[in-house]
N, C-alpha and C positions, 0 to 999 in steps of 0.2 A: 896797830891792828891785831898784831899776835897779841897782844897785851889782853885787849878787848877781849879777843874770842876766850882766850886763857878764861877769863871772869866769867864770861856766859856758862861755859862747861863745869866751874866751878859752882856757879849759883843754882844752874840747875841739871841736879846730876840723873835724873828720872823725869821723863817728856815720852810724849808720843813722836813716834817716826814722822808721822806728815808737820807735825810743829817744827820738830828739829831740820827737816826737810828745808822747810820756808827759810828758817834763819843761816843754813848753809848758802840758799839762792843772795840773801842778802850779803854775806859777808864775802862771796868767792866769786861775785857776779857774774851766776851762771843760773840755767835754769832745767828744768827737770819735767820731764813728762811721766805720768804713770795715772793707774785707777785707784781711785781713791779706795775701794772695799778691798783693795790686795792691801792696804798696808795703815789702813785704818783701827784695828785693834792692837797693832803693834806699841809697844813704848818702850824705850832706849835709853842706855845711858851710858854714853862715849866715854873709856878710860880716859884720863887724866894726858897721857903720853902722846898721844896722837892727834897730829896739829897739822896736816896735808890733810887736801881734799882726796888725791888715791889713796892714802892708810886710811881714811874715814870710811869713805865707801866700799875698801876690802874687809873693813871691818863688820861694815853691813850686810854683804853678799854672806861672809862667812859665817854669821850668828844668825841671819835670816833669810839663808838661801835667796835673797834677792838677786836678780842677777843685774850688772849695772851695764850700759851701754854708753859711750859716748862718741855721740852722733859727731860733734865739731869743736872748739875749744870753750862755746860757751853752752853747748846746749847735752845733755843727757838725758836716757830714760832709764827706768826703774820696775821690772817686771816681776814676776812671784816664779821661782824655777821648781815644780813639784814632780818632774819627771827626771830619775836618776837611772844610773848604771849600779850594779851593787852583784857582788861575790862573795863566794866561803869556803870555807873546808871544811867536810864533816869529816868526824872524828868521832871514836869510844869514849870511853869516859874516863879512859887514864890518856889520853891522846898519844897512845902507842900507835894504835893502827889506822889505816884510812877508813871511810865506810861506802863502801861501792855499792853504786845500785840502788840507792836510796831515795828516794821519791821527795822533791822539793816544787810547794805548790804555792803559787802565787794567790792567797785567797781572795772570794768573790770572782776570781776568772779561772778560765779554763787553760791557762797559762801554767805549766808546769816542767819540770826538766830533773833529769835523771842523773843523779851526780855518775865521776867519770872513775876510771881506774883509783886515780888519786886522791878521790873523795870529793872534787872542785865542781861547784855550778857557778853559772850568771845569768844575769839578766838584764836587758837592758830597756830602757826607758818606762820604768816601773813609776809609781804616783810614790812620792818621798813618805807618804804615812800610810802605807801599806803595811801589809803583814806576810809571814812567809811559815807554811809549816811544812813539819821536814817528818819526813815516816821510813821507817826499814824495820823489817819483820824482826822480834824479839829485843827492839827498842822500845822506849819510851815515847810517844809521838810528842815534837817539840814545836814553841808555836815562838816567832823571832822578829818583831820590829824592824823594818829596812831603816827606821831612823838609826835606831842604836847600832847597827852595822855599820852603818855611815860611819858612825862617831866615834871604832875602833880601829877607822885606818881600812889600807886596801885588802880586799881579801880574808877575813878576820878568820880564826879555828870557830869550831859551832861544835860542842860536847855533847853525844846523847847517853844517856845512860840506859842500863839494860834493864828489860820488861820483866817483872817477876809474879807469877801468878801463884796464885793458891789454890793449885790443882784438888779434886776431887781424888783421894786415895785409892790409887789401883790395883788388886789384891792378884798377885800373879808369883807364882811362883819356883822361881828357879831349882833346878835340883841336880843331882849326879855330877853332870857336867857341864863347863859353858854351851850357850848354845839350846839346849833344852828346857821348854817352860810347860809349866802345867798353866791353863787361862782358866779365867772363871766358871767356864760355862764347861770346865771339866775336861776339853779338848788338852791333847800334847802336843807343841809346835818344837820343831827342829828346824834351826838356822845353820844352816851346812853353815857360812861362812864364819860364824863365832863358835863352828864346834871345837870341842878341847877334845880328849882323848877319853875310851873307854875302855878296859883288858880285852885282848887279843885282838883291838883294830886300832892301825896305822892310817887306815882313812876312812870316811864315816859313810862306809857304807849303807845305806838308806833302810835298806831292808835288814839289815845285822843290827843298826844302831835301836830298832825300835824296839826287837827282843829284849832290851838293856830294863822296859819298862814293864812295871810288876802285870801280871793276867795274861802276858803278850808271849810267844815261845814258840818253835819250831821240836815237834820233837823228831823229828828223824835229821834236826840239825842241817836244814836248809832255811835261804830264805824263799823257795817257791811253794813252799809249804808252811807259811804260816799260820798257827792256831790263837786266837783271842777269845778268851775265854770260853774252852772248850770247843768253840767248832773247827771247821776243817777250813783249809787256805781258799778253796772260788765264793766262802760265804764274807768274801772282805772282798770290800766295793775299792780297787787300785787307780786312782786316776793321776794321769800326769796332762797338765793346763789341760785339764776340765775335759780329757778324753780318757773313754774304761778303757783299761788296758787288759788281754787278756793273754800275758807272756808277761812274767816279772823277773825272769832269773836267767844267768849264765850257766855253762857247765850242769844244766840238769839240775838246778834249785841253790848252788853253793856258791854263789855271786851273783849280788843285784845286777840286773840287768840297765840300772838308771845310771846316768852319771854325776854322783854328787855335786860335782864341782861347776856346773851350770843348773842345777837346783838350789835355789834361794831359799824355799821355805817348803818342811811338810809338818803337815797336819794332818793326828788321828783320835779318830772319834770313836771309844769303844761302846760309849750309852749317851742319850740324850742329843741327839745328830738332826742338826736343822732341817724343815723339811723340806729344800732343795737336795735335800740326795736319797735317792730311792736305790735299791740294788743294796746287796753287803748286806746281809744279815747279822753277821759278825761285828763285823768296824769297818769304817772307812780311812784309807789311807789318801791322803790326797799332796799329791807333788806339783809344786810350781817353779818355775822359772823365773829369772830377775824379769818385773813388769816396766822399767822407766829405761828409756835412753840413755847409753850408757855416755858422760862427758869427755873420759877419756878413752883409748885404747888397753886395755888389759886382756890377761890370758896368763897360760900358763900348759904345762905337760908333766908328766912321768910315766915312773914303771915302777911294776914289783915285778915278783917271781913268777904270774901268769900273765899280766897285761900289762901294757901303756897305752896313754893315751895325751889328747892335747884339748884344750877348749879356748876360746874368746869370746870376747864383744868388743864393738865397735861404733861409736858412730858415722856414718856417713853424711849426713849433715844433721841442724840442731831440730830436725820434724823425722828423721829415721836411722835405724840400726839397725844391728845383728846383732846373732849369740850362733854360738856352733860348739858339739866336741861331740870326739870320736874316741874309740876305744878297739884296741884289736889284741888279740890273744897271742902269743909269742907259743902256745900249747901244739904248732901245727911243726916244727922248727927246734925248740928248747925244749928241753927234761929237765926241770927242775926239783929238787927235794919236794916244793910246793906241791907242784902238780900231779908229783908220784904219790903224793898223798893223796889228794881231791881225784885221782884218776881211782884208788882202793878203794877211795871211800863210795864212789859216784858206782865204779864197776868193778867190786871186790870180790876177795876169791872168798864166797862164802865158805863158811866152815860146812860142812853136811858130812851129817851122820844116821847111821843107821837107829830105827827103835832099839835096838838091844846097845846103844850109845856107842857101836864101834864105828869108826871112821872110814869114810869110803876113800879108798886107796885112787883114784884116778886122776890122773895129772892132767893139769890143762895148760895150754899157751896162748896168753892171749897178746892179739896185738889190735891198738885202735890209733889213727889219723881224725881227729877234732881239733876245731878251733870253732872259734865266734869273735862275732863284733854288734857292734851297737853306734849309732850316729844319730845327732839331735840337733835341731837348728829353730831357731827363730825370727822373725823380720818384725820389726817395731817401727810403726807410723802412727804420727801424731798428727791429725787432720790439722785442730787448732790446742786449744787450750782444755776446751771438753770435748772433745770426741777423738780416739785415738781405735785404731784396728792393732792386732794382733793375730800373725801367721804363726804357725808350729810345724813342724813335722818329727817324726823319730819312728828309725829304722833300727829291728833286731832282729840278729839272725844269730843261730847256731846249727853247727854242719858236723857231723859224725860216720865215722864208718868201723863198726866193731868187732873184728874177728875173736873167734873163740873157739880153738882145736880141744878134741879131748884127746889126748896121744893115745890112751889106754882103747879106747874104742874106733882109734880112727874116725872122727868123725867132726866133721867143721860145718859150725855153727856163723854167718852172719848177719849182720844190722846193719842198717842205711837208717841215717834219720837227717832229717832236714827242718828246722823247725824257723818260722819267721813270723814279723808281726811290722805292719806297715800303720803308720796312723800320720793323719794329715787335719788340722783343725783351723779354725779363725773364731775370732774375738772381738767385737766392736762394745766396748768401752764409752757411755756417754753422760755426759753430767746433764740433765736440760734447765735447770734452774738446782739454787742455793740444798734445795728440799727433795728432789726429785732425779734421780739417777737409775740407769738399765745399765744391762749387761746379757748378750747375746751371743750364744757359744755353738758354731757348730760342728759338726766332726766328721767323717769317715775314716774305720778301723777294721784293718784285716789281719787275723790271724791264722798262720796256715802251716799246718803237721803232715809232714811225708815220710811214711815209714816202710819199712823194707825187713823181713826176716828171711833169711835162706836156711830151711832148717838139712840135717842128716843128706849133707853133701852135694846139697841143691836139689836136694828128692822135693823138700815139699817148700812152697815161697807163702809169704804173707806180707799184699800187701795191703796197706791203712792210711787213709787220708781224713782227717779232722780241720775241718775252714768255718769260720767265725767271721763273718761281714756283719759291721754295725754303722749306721747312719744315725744320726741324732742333730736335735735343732732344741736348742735351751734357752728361755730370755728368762731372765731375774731383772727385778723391778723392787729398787728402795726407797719408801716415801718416810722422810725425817717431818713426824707429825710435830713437835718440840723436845725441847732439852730432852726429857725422859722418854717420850715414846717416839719409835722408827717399828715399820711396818713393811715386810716381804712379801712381793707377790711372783707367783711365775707360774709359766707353762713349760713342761719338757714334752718334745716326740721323741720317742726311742724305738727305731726299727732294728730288729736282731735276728741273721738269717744264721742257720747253723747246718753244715752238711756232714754226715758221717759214713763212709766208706770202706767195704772192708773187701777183699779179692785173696780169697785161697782154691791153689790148683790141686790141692788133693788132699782131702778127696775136694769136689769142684764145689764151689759155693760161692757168691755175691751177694751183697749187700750195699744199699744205695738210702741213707735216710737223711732227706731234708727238711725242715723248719722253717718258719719265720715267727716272729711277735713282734708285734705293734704294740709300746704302749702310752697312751695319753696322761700325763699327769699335772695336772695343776694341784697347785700348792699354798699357802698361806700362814705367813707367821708373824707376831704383834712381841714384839723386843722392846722391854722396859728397864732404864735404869734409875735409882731412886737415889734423892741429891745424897753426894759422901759415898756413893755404889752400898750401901746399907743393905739392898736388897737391888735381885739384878735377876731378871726373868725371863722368860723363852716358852712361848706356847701357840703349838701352829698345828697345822695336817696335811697331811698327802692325798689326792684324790685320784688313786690308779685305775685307766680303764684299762685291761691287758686283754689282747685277741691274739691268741693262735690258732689265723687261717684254716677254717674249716675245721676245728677239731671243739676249742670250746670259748669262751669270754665270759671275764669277770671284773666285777668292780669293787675295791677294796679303800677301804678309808684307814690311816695311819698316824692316828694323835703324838706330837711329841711335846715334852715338857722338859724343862731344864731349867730349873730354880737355884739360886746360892744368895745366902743370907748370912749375917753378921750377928753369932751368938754372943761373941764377948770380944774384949782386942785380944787381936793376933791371933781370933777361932772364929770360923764361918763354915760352916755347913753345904751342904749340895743335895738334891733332889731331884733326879734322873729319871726319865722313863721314854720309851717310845713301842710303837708298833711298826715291824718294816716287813717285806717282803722281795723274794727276786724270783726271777725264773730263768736262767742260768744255773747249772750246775755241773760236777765235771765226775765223772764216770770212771772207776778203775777198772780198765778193761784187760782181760789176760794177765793177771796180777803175776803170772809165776814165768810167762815165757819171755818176758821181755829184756833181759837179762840184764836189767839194771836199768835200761832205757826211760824216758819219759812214759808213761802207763797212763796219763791220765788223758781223758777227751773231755771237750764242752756239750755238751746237748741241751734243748728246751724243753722245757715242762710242758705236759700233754695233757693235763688233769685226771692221766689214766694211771700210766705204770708209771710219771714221774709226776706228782702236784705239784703246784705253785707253791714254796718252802716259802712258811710266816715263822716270824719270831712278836714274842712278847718278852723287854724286858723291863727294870726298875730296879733302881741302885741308892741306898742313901751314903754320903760319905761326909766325913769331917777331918779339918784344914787346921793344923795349927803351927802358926811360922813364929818366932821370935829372934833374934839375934844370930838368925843364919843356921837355927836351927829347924828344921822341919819335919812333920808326922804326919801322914794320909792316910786315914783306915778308910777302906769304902766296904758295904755289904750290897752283893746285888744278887736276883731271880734273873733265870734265864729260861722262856720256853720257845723252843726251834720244831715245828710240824711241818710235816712232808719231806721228809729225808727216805730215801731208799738204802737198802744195803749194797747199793750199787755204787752210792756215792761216798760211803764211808771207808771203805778201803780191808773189809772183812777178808779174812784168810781161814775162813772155817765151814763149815756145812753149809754158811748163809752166803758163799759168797756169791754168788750168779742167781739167787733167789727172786732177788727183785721186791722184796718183803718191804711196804710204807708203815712209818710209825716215825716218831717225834724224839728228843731227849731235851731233858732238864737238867740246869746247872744251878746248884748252891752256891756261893762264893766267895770269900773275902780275901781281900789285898791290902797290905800290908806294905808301908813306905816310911823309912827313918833314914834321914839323912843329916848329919853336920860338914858345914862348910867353912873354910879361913880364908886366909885372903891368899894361900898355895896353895891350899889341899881341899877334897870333898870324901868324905866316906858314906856309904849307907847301906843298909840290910835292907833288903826285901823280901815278904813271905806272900806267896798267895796260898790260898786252900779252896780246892775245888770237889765237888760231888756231882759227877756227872754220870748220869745212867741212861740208857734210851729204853722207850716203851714200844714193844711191838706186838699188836695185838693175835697174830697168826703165829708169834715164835713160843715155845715153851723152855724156860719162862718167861712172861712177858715181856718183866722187867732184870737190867742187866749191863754191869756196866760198861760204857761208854770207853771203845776203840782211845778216846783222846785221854782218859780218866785217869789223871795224875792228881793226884790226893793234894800233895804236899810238895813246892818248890821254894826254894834260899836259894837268895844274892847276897852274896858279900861282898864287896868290891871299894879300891881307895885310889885316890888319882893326887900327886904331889906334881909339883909344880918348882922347877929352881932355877932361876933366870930365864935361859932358852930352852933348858930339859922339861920333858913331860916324860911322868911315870906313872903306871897304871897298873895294878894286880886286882882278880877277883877270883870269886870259887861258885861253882854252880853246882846246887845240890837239886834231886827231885827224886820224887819213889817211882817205880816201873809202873812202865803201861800194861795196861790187859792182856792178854792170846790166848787164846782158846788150845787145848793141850788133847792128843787121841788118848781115848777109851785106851787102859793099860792091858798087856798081855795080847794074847793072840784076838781078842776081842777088838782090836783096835781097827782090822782092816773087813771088810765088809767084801768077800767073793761074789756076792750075789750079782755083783752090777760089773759087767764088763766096758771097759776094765776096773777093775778092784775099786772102791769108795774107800773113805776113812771113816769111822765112827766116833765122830769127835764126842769129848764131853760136856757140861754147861757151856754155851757162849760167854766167852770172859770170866771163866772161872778161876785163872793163872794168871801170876803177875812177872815180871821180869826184875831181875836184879834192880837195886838200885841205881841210879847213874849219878856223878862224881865227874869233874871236871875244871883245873885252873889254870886261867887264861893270864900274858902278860902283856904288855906291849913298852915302848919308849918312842920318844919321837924329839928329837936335836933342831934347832933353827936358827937359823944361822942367814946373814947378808953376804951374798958375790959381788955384788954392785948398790951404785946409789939407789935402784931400782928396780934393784932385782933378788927376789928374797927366796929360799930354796930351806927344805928340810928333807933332814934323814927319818928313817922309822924302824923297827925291829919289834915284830909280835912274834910270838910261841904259843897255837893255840895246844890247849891239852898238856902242859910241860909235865905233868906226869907219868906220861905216858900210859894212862889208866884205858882200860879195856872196855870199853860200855855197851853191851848187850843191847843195838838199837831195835831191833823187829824180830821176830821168833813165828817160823809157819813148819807146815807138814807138807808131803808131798807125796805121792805115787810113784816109783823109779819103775825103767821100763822092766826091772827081774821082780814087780809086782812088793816091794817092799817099802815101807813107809822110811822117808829121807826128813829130819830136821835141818833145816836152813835155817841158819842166823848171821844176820846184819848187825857189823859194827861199828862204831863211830870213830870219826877220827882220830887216828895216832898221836904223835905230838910232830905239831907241824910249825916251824918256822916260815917267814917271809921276811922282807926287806924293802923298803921302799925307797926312789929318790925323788924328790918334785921341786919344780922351779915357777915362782910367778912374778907377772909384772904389771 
């Protein structure tokens, strides 16, 4: 019989299954059940070796998934097995790592499953010719036959390789330091967390770091006064998540008031400003905080020679967090080198001398108790996947009390100042389709000034209160029309109540003046980018209803334009322009008695003694980067109407005038930077012409209080392992001051008490000023996860003398006194900071 069968398989080595079938039933006398259409297109051909009826039929289940059954010793059935068990492991593409997370879909069903830590899926009772495709972001999407799985064994590896696209060219440009980027639409963003190091800062203080960029400068060397191109520091619109802030600084302007190190990103806009922001006539500075939940816990703390401080986030589970830090002044306790500078500079013994240039002999002693602080926090709730809210709040305060004896006259002088600013906001975040996403910001911000003067031994008091309440409700609306064109629409309300207060008992007088404005603005803007970014566009308006409460209401429209095009490789152009307006402004009031103190107040425009302040401006620039090399020239027009001399900061015949009239700025700014793969260098020059026109003053026109001709940057930042090293030099020509009529002509008896007879407004310049800054900053690991740096700046290592402000005065023996202000000595700090 073996003989026989032997022969059959040899004679026919290719048959169909149900034939072969038959002649098993004959030869093994047994019989089989099955359906004919399972195994009907089948044909076989039984190797040679295998001569049992179980190796024949294992041999069939295993090349045709047949599954066999045997019912009794003569009887068997025969069925088609198409539902399988089947496993993998994804894997990269060098099957180094696992690939978690990765989406494997059973196609034609809704069957799908999530690979695990380890990269491992299953499935179980799948159809055996199915299909399986396997997806995870910045792969290759991969499509895998459950047959051929089968037929590598249990569990098989599954390789995806990585997705490569061929991005559209993004024209952004890096400069100075890590950290800072110039974007196309001509804005400058700072990433605290990749900043590197700039001369004379150890940490990147927000309001210090942005001076660093050409047109941008404080000159009385604060950052609560800062100037962008020519105008004065309340025409910069300051916002931190999407609330004005109307308090920026510690110590009286010479420390940002923000804490870097829970600041994620800012960005500032000196021309061409979307038209989602109204206010700032100058620029817009805007401060944000980390937006995503954070996965892990980190934080971190330090100090230098005025402050420590601590910050974190957190998650609390994977739909909410936090963020927090705090900052407090060590200035109420410690005397540091630091502070005994910033304490000169802030309340310094001015130099004063008589017109005939002899020195006034009177001794003073002063003593002051200040400190400040600053706390910020955030909650982060993610509804789902599109709609998340976000909470803010952040509190500043600064607290002062400043004695000031004159030995020589017996006679004591003090100040009480209390200065704070509360702001509390939310943020609802929503995607509602692919195309269409809002964004809904609201706020309330109080700002609030208590001041205190006791003059000539408590004979005469002054006291001053300044409060700033704002309410605002913002929604932005972004409709992604396709690839090239997305479209901006919104409405903001902005309520802004402003109180100003003033109480002196002698001789007796009060003062009580309050405000509100309302203003309505919807807005619109059509954002194009063309394929390659060739050409990248920005053109929208502002439509401001502004009412102040029974006095007057206006409606203003504010075109803005922001073009950048692609002249040739590695040179693209820019094309700048907008119209803005605010009505906010801040008032230097009692400019000579406040003996160093905060001098300025907020008040609103009245359309009377103070208008609604409009700027017109337009800037052309060109971009040329090649191999890390980089050059930005830009030319811009600046026109600012409705400025008073109230708000300019005049120390001459105009000061308490109240005189309206406009000023214009010429401009160009200058940027040349090379970069390596340690080091960055770069000059910068601006040159500015700024004059104001007043049509009541004689003569009209005259230059501009801010009017620094000519400013250079030099500066170079090296890099050696964990060492950061940084030197730079700041050059600019003197500002204006108006100088007395020389000789006995100078003082004017007519007017009691005595006037001065000044000459032209701004007809005298001030010395040049000169200035070079260093810093170092060491980093170093304590723990596997705990990273810590040293730092060492010297601002001024020259210890160069720089003439900051120059006025005249009336002494009470009727004789005209020169005051001048000057800038910081050379001042050391030190810092240490730990994060994890």
């Amino acid at each position: 019989m073996l003989f026989l069968l032997s022969n059959v398989y040899a004679q026919e080595e290719q048959q169909s299954l149900i034939s072969y079938i038959k002649k098993l039933e004959n030869h093994f006398d047994v019989k089989f059940s099955y359906i004919d259409d399972d195994l009907k297109d089948i044909d076989i051909a039984i190797p040679k070796n295998l001569s049992t009826l179980e190796s024949i039929l294992q041999y069939i289940e295993d090349t045709f998934h047949i599954e066999t059954e045997k019912l009794n010793d003569r009887y068997y059935t025969l069925s088609t097995n198409n539902q399988v068990n089947v496993c993998g492991v994804v894997l990269d593409n060098f099957a180094d790592n696992t690939v978690m997370g990765a989406t494997v879909e059973l196609l034609g069903t809704d069957n799908a499953k999530i690979t695990d830590n380890n990269g491992a899926f299953s499935f179980d009772n799948v159809p055996r010719n199915a299909s399986l495709q396997i997806r995870y972001l910045g792969y290759v999407t991969k499509y895998v036959k459950v047959e051929s799985l089968l037929e590598q064994g249990e569990c098989p590896k599954i390789l995806l390789a990585p997705y490569y696209e061929q991005l559209d060219e993004v024209f952004v440009y890096k400069y100075l330091t890590s950290g800072i980027i110039k974007e196309t639409d001509a804005s400058i963003t700072l990433n605290t967390a990749e900043f590197g190091i700039l001369p004379g800062l150890i940490e990147p203080d927000i309001l210090q770091t942005v001076q660093a960029l050409p047109g941008i400068k404080s000159i009385d060397e604060t950052v609560s006064d800062i100037n962008v191109r020519g105008g004065t520091n309340d025409q910069n619109l300051i916002l931190w998540n999407g609330i004005k802030m109307y308090q920026s600084g510690h110590f009286f302007g010479l420390i940002s008031a923000f804490n870097p190190y829970q600041t994620d990103k800012v960005t500032i806009y000196k021309n061409g400003t979307p038209a989602n922001f109204g206010d700032g006539v100058s620029s817009v500075i805007q401060m944000e905080t980390g937006n995503s939940i954070p996965e892990n816990f980190k934080g971190g703390g330090g100090f230098n020679l005025i402050s420590g401080d601590i910050y974190a986030e957190a998650p609390i589970t994977n739909k909410l967090g936090i963020q927090f830090s705090a900052r407090r002044s060590a200035t109420d306790f410690l005397r540091t080198p630091t502070y005994k500078q910033f304490i000169n500079r802030a309340f310094q013994d001015s130099e004063i001398r008589l017109q005939n240039n002899s020195t006034v002999d009177d001794e003073f002693i002063r003593d002051e108790d200040f400190f400040f602080y600053d706390f910020s926090g955030k909650i982060l709730y993610d509804l789902n996947d599109n709609h998340k809210i976000r909470l803010s709040a952040i509190h500043i305060k600064n607290n002062l009390k400043f004695e000031e004896t004159n030995v020589s006259a017996d006679e004591t002088n003090i100040s009480l100042l209390k200065q704070n600013n509360i702001s509390i906001g939310g943020q609802l975040q929503s995607n509602w389709t692919d195309r269409f996403s809002t964004h809904l910001n609201m706020y309330y911000s109080k700002y609030n000034l208590d001041a205190q003067n006791v003059y000539d031994n408590q004979v005469q008091q002054l006291f001053q209160n300044n409060q700033v309440i704002e309410n605002a409700l913002k929604l932005n609306t972004n409709f992604i029309i396709n690839d090239a064109f997305n479209w901006n629409n919104g409405y903001q309300y902005i309520e802004t109540g402003i109180v100003n207060a003033t109480i002196i008992n002698q001789p007796s007088f009060e003062s009580e003046l309050k405000g509100v404005i309302r203003t309505h603005a919807p807005y619109s803007q059509l954002n194009y980018n063309s394929p390659g970014n060739k050409f990248i566009g920005k053109i929208g308006a502002r439509f401001n209803l502004i009412e102040n409460l029974g006095t007057f209401k206006k409606f203003l429209i504010e075109p803005r334009i922001n073009l950048n095009f692609k002249l040739a490789n590695y040179l693209r152009a820019e094309l700048l322009g907008e119209f803005k307006s605010q009505t906010t402004n801040q008032v230097i009031d009692l400019e000579q008695n406040f003996l160093g103190i905060e001098k300025r107040r907020w008040i609103l425009s009245n359309d009377n003694t103070l208008p609604v302040t409009k700027s017109k401006q337009g800037s052309v620039g060109i971009n040329y980067e090649k191999n890390n090399f980089y050059v930005g020239i830009e030319g811009f027009y600046k026109n600012v109407d409705g400025i008073s001399t109230s708000t300019q900061g005049f120390q001459n015949q105009y000061q308490f005038s109240g005189e309206i009239g406009s000023y214009d700025v010429k401009g160009l700014e200058l940027l040349i930077n090379k970069k390596g793969d340690n080091y960055s260098t770069w000059l910068s020059y601006a040159y500015n012409k700024n004059d104001y026109t007043f049509d009541s003053i004689v003569p009209q026109s005259f230059p501009n209080n801010l009017d620094i001709r000519h400013t250079i940057t030099f500066a170079s930042t090296y890099t050696y392992k964990d060492l950061k090293l940084s030197i730079g030099l700041n050059y600019r020509t003197g500002k204006p001051f108006t100088e007395p009529v020389p000789g006995d002509d100078g003082l004017d008896d007519n007017f009691t008490p005595p006037r001065i007879n000044f000459q032209a407004p701004n007809s005298s310049r001030l010395p040049e000023y000169f200035r070079a800054d260093a810093s170092a900053i060491y980093n170093f690991q304590i723990g596997r996860t705990i990273r810590a740096n040293a730092g060492l700046s010297i601002l001024n290592f020259t210890d160069r003398k720089n003439t900051l402000n120059k006025y005249y005065r009336v002494n009470q023996d009727d004789e005209i006194e020169t005051v001048e202000n000057f800038s910081l000595g050379i001042t050391p700090n030190v810092s240490f900071r730990v994060s994890f």
